[in-house]
C-alpha positions as CSV (number, residue, x, y, z in Angstrom):
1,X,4.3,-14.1,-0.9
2,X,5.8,-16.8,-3.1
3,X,3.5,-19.3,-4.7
4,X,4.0,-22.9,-5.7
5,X,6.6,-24.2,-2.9
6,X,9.1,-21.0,-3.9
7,X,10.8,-20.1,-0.6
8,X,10.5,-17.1,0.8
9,X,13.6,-15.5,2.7
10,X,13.0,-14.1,6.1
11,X,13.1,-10.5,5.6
12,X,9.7,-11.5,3.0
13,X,8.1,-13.4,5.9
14,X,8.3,-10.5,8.5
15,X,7.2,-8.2,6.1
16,X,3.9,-10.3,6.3
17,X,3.6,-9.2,10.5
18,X,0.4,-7.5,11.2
19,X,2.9,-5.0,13.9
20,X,6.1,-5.5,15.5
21,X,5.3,-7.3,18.7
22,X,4.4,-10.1,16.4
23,X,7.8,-10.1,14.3
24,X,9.4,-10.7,17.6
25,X,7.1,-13.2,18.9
26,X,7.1,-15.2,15.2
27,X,11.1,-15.0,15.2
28,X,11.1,-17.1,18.1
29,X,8.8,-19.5,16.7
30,X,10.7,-19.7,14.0
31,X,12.9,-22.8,14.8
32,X,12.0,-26.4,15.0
33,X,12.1,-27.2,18.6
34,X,7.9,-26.4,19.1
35,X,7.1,-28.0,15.9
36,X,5.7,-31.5,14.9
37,X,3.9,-33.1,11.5
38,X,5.1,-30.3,10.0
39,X,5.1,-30.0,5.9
40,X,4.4,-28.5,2.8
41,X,2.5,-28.8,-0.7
42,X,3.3,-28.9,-4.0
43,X,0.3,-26.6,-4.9
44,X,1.8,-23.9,-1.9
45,X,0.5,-25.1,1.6
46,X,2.3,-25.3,4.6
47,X,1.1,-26.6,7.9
48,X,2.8,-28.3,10.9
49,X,1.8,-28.6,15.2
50,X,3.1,-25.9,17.2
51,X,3.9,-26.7,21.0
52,X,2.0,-23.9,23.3
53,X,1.0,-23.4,26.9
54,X,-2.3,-25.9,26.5
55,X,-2.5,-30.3,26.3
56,X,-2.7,-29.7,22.5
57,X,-0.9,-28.3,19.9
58,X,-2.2,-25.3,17.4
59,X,-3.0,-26.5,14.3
60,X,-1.4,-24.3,11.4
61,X,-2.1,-24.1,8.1
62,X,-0.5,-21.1,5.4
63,X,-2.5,-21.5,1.8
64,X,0.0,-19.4,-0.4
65,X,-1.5,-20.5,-3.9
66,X,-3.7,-17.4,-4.1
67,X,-2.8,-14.6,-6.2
68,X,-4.1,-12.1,-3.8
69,X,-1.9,-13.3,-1.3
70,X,-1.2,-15.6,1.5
71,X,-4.0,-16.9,3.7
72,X,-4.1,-18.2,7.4
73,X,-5.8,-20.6,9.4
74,X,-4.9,-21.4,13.4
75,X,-6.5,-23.2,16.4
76,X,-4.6,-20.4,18.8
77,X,-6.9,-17.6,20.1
78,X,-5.1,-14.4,18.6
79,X,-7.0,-12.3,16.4
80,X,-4.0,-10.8,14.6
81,X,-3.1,-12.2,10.9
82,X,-0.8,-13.8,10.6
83,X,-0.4,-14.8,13.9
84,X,2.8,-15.5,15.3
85,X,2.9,-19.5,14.7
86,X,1.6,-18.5,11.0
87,X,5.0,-16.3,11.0
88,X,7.0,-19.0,12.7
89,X,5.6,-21.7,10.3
90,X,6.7,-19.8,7.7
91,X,10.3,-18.8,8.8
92,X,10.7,-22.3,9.8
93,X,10.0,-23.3,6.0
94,X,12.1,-20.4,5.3
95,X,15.3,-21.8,6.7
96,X,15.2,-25.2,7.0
97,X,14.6,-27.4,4.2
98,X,14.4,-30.0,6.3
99,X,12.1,-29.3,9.0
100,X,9.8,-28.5,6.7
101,X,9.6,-31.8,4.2
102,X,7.7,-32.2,1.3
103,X,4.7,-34.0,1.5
104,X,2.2,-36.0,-1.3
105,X,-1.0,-34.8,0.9
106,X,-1.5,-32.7,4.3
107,X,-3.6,-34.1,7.5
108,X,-6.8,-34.3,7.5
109,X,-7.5,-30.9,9.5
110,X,-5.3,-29.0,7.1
111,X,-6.9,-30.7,3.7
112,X,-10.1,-29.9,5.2
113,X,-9.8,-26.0,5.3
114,X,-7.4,-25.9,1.9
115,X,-10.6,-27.7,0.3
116,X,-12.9,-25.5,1.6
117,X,-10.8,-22.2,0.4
118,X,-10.7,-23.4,-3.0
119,X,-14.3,-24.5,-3.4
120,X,-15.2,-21.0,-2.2
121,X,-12.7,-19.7,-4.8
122,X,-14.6,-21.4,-7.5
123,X,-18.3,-20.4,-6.5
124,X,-17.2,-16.5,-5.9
125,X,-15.4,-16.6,-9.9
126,X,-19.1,-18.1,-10.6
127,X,-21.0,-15.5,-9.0
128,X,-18.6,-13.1,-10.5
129,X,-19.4,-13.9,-13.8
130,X,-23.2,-14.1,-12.7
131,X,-22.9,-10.7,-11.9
132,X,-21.2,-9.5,-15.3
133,X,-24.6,-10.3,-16.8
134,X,-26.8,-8.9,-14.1
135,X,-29.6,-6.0,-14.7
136,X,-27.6,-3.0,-16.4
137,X,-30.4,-0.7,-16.0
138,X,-30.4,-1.1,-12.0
139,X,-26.9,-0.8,-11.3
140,X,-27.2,2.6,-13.6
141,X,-29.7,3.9,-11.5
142,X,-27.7,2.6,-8.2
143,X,-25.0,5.1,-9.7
144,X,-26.8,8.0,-10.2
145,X,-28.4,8.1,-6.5
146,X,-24.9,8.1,-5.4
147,X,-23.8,10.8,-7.3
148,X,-26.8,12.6,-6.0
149,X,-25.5,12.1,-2.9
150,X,-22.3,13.0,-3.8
151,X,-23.2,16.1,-5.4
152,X,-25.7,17.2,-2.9
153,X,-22.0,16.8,-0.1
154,X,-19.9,18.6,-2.6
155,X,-22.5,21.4,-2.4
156,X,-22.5,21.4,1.5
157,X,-18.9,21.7,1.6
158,X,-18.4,24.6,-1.0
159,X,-20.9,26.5,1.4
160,X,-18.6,25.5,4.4
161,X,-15.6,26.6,2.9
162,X,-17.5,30.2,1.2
163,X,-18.0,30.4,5.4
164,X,-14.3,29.9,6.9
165,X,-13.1,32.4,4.1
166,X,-15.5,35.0,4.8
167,X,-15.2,34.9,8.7
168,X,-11.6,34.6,8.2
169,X,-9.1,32.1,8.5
170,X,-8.5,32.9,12.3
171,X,-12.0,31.0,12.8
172,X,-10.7,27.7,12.0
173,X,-7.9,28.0,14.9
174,X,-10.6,28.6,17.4
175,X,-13.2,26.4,16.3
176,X,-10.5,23.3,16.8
177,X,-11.1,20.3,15.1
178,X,-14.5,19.2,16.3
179,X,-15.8,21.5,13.0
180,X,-13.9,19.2,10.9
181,X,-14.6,15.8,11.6
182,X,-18.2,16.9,11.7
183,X,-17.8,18.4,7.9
184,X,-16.0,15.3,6.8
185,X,-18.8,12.8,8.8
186,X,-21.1,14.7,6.3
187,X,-18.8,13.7,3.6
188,X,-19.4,10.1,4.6
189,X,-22.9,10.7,4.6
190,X,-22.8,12.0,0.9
191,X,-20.5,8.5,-0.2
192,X,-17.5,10.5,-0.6
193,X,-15.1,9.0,1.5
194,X,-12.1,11.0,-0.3
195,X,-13.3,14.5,0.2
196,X,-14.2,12.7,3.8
197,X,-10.2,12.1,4.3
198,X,-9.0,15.5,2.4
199,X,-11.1,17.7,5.1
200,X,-10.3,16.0,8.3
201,X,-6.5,16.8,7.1
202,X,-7.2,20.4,7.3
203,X,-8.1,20.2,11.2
204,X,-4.6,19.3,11.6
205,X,-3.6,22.4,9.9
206,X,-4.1,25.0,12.4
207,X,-1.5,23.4,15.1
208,X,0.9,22.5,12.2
209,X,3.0,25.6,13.5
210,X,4.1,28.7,11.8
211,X,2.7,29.3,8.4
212,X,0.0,27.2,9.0
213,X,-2.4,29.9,7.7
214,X,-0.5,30.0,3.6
215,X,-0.9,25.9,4.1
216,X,-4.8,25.7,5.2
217,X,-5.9,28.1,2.2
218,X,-3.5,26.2,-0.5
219,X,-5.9,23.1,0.6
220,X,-8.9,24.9,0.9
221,X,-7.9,25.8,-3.1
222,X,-7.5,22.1,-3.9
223,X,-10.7,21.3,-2.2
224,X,-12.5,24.0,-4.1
225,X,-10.8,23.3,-7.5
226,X,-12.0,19.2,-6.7
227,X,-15.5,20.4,-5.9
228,X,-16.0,22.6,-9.0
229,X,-14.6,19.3,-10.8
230,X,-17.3,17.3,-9.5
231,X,-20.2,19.8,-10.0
232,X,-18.4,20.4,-13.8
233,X,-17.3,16.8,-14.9
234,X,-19.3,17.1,-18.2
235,X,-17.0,19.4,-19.6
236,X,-14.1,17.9,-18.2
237,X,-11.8,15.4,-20.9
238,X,-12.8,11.8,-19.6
239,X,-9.3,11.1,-18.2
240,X,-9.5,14.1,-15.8
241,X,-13.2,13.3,-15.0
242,X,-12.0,9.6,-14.1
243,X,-9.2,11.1,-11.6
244,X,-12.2,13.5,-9.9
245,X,-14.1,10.6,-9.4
246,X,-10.8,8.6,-7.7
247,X,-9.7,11.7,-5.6
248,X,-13.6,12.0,-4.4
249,X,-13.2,8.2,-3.4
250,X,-16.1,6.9,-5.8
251,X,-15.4,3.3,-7.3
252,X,-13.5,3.5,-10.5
253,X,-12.6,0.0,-11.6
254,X,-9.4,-1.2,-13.6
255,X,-10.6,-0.8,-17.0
256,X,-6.9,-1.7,-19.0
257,X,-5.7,-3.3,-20.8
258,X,-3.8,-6.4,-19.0
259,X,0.1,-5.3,-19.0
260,X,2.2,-8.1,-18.9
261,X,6.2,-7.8,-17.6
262,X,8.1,-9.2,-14.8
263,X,7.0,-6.5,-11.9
264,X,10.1,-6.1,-9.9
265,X,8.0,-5.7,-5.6
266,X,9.6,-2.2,-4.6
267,X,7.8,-1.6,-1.2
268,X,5.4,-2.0,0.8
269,X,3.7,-0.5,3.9
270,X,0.9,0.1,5.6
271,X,-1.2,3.0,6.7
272,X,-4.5,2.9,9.2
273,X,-6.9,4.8,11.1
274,X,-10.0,3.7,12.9
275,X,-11.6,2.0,10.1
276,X,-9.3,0.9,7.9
277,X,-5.8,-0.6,6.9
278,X,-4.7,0.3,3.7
279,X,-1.7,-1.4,2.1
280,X,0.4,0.1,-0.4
281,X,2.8,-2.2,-2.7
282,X,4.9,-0.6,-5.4
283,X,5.9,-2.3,-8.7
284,X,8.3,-1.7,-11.7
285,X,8.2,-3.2,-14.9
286,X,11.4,-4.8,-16.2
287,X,10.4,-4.4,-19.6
288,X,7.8,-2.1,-19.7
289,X,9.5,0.5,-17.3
290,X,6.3,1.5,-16.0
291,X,5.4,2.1,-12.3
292,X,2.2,0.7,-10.3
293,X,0.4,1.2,-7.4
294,X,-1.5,-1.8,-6.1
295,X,-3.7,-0.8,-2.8
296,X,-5.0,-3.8,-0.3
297,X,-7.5,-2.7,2.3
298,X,-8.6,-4.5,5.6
299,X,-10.5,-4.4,8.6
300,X,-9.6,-2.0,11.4
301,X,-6.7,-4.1,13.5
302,X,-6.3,-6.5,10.7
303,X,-3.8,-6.7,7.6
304,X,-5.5,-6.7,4.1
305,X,-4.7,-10.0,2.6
306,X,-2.9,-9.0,-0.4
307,X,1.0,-9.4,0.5
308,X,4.2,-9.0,-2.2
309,X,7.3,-8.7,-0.3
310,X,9.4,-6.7,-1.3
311,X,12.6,-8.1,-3.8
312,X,10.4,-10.6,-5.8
313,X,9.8,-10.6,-9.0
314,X,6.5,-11.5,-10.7
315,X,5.4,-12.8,-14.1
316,X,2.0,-11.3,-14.1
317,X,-1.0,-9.1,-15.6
318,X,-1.6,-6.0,-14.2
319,X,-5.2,-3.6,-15.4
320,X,-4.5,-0.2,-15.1
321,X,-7.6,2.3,-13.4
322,X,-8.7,4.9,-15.5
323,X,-7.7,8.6,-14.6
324,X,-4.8,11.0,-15.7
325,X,-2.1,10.3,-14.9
326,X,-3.2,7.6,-12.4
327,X,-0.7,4.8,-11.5
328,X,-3.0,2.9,-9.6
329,X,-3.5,-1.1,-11.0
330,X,-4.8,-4.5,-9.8
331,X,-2.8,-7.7,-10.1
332,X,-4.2,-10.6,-12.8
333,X,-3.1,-13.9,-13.7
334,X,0.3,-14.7,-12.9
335,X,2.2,-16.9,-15.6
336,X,4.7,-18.5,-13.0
337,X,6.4,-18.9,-10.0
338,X,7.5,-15.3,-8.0
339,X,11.2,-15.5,-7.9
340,X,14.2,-13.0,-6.4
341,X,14.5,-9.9,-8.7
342,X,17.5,-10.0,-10.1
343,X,18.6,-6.3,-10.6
344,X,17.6,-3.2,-9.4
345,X,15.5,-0.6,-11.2
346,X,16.7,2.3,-13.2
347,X,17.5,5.2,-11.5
348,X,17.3,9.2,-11.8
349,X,18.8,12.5,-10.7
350,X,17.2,14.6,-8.2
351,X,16.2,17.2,-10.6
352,X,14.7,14.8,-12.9
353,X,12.4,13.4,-9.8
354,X,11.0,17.2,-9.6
355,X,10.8,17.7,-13.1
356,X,8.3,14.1,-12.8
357,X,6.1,15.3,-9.9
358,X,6.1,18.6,-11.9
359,X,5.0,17.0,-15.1
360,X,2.5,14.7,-12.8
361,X,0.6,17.8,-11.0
362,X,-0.1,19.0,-14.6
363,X,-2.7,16.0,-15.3
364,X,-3.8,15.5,-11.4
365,X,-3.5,19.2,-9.1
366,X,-4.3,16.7,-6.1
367,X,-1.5,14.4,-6.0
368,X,0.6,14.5,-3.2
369,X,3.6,12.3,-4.8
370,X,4.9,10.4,-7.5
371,X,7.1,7.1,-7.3
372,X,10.8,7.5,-8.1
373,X,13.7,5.9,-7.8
374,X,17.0,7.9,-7.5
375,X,20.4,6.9,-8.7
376,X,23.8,7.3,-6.6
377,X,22.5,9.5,-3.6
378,X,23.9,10.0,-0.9
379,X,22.2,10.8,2.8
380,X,23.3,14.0,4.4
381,X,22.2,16.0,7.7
382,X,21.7,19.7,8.0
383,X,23.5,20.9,11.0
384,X,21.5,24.4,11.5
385,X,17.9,22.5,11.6
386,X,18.0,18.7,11.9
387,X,16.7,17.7,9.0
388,X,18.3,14.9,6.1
389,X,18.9,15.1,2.4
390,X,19.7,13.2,-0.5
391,X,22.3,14.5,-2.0
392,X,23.3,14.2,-5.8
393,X,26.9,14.8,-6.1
394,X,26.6,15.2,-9.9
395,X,23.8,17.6,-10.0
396,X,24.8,19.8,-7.2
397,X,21.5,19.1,-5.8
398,X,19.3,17.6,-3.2
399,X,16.1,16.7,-2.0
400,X,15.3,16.8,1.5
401,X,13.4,14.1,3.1
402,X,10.0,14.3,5.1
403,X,9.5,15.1,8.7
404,X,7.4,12.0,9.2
405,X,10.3,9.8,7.6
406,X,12.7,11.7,10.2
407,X,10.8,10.1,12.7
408,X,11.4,6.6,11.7
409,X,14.0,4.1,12.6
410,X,14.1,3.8,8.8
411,X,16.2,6.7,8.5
412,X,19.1,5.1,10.5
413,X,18.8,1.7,8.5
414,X,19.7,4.4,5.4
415,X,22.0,6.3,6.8
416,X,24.0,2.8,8.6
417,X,23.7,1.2,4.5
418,X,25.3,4.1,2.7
419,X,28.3,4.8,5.1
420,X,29.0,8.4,3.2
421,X,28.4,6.2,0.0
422,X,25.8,6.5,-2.4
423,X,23.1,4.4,-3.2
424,X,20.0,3.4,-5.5
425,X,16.6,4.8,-3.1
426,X,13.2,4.3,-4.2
427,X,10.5,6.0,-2.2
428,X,7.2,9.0,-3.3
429,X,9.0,12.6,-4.1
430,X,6.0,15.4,-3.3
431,X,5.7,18.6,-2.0
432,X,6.6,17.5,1.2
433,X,10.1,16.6,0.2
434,X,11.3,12.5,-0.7
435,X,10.2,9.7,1.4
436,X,12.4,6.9,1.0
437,X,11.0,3.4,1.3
438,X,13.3,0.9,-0.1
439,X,17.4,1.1,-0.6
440,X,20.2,-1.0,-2.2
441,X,23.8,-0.2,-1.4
442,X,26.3,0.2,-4.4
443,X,26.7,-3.3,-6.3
444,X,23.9,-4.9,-4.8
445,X,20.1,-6.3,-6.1
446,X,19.2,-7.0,-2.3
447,X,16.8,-4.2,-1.2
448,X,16.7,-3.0,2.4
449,X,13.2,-1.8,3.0
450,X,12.9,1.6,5.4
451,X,9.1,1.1,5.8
């Protein structure tokens, strides 16, 4: 979200909705007849009295000064963030100047929990640089019982998968997925929450449909190769011993040097399951030309707080995380104000996006995808089977798109903004074929996000 008082259109605001029943709800709040006292600050708060069902009105406060993203305070009772008045708040701000003034200092129930946000922002920077000096020697040894732990799961699992191949493949269709989620509970147990993730994937295998058999052994051959990484990572080159560590889930903090460039926000989405939201936020460097991967995690049923819609630009930092090949990096400081990007990035052909996952797999065998953005494609159907391409008129080639994005409404959004023309797509090309995430149409820098 943008900082400082920078509007933010209202495509940006309903990309901030926890799920789609509160994009509709926070559309209707989105107009000025419910509000009252509403305003905003010059350091980026906005609050203002929504009208609901009680005697009194829900107090609603947006602090959007913090780089990790927006934050939300309201009197209602929903347990979604941001709830829908923090949405209509926000696209009330977002399209009318004046029903959203500018104001020298908020009410006293809004200064009251902006104050309180900061002051806590100042003690945890303090503690963090408490905790830069604390006891080396402890947190070494706090490592090495985890990758004891680690190590002893990795073991368990090269004896499960020893198992499946020696009773044959056949046993993992009639076992059903119970085996699975028990081997990857184990995986919890051992601290290694990535292996955890990889091996309840493979219970999914054996209803997949025809082939499934070729598909579970290619991933029983990554798990393998990722285990003998593990119990080998002495003799492995640091880089490749960094990306074991990532793909096995251990922490592996951004050790970079800070990059700074304007990083065009190319998408962002969210994934969950019955822990955890993950958010995903692509960015491109103007300058730099680099691509990076920013992840946000929350709570199970609630959004992670970090939030960059999509079509800003920032002036920031970003620390890359150590690993080959890795494009994974957290946000720093941030030098100024987000603003509308400008332009669109840089494209490629189709063949050049395989040639990069290609190039990719070489210094990371696990990676499902890499980001790419593809220049004047054009979205095509396959009469025999169903399925979509992207086709590249001056190649004579095409990519085909991924079941699970031919599920989404996002492929009619893409097909509705080319017309039969081509277009600029950015999206993660993988073995699975090209997910597209975010389009422009010819002649435009306003992206349409398929997400």
């Amino acid at each position: 979200m943008t900082q400082q008082g920078v509007r933010p259109t209202a495509e940006q605001v309903l990309a901030l909705a926890p799920d789609a029943s509160s994009r509709k709800a926070g559309s209707k709040l989105g107009v000025a007849g419910p509000w009252s006292g509403a305003g905003s600050g010059g350091e980026g708060a906005v609050w203002g009295l929504c009208k609901g069902s009680g005697s009194k009105p829900y107090q609603t406060v947006v602090d959007l000064s913090d780089p990790a993203g927006p934050a939300y305070r309201c009197s209602c009772p929903s347990r979604k963030f941001p709830c829908k008045h923090a949405l209509g708040l926000l696209l009330l701000w977002a399209g009318d100047e004046g029903a959203v003034p500018a104001s020298d200092g908020a009410p006293d129930w809004a200064e009251q929990w902006l104050a309180g946000r900061r002051g806590r922002a100042e003690v945890e920077k303090a503690q963090a640089k408490t905790g830069a000096a604390a006891d080396p020697g402890a947190a070494r040894k706090r490592a090495e019982r985890r990758d004891q732990r680690v190590t002893a799961g990795v073991t368990e699992l090269e004896r499960r998968l020893a198992d499946l191949l020696r009773d044959g493949l056949a046993s993992a269709e009639r076992a059903g997925y119970g085996m699975w989620e028990e081997t990857a509970a184990r995986m919890v147990d051992a601290q290694a929450p990535g292996l955890a993730s990889r091996v309840r994937e493979l219970g999914a295998i054996p209803a997949s449909g025809a082939g499934w058999p070729a598909r579970l052994l290619e991933e029983c051959a990554l798990l393998h190769l990722l285990d003998q990484g593990w119990l080998h990572r002495e003799r492995l080159p640091d880089a490749l011993a960094a990306t074991v560590r990532t793909r096995l889930g251990l922490p592996t903090p951004a050790d970079g040097v800070p990059l700074r460039d304007h990083w065009q926000v190319l998408a962002q989405y969210d994934t969950a399951d019955t822990k955890l939201t993950t958010r995903r936020i692509w960015l491109h460097g103007t300058a730099s030309g680099h691509t990076r991967l920013l992840l946000s995690f929350g709570a199970a049923g609630r959004a992670p707080e970090l939030s960059l819609p999509v079509g800003l630009s920032l002036d920031a930092d970003l620390s890359g995380h150590p690993g080959a090949g890795q494009v994974r990096a957290t946000l720093g400081e941030r030098h100024a104000p987000a603003a509308p990007a400008a332009s669109r990035p840089p494209g490629i052909t189709t063949t050049q996006a395989l040639d990069s996952y290609g190039e990719a797999l070489r210094e990371d065998p696990w990676l499902d995808s890499v980001p790419v953005t593809l220049n004047e494609v054009t979205p095509v159907p396959e009469n025999t089977s169903g399925s979509w391409h992207l086709a590249d008129p001056d190649s004579d080639t095409a990519l085909p798109l991924t079941p699970s994005f031919l599920a989404r409404p996002g492929l009619w959004r893409l097909v509705a903004l080319s017309g039969g023309a081509p277009l600029t797509v950015f999206g993660e090309c993988g073995h699975r074929g090209f997910t597209p995430l975010t389009a422009w149409a010819a002649g435009t820098a306003e992206p349409v996000t398929l997400c």
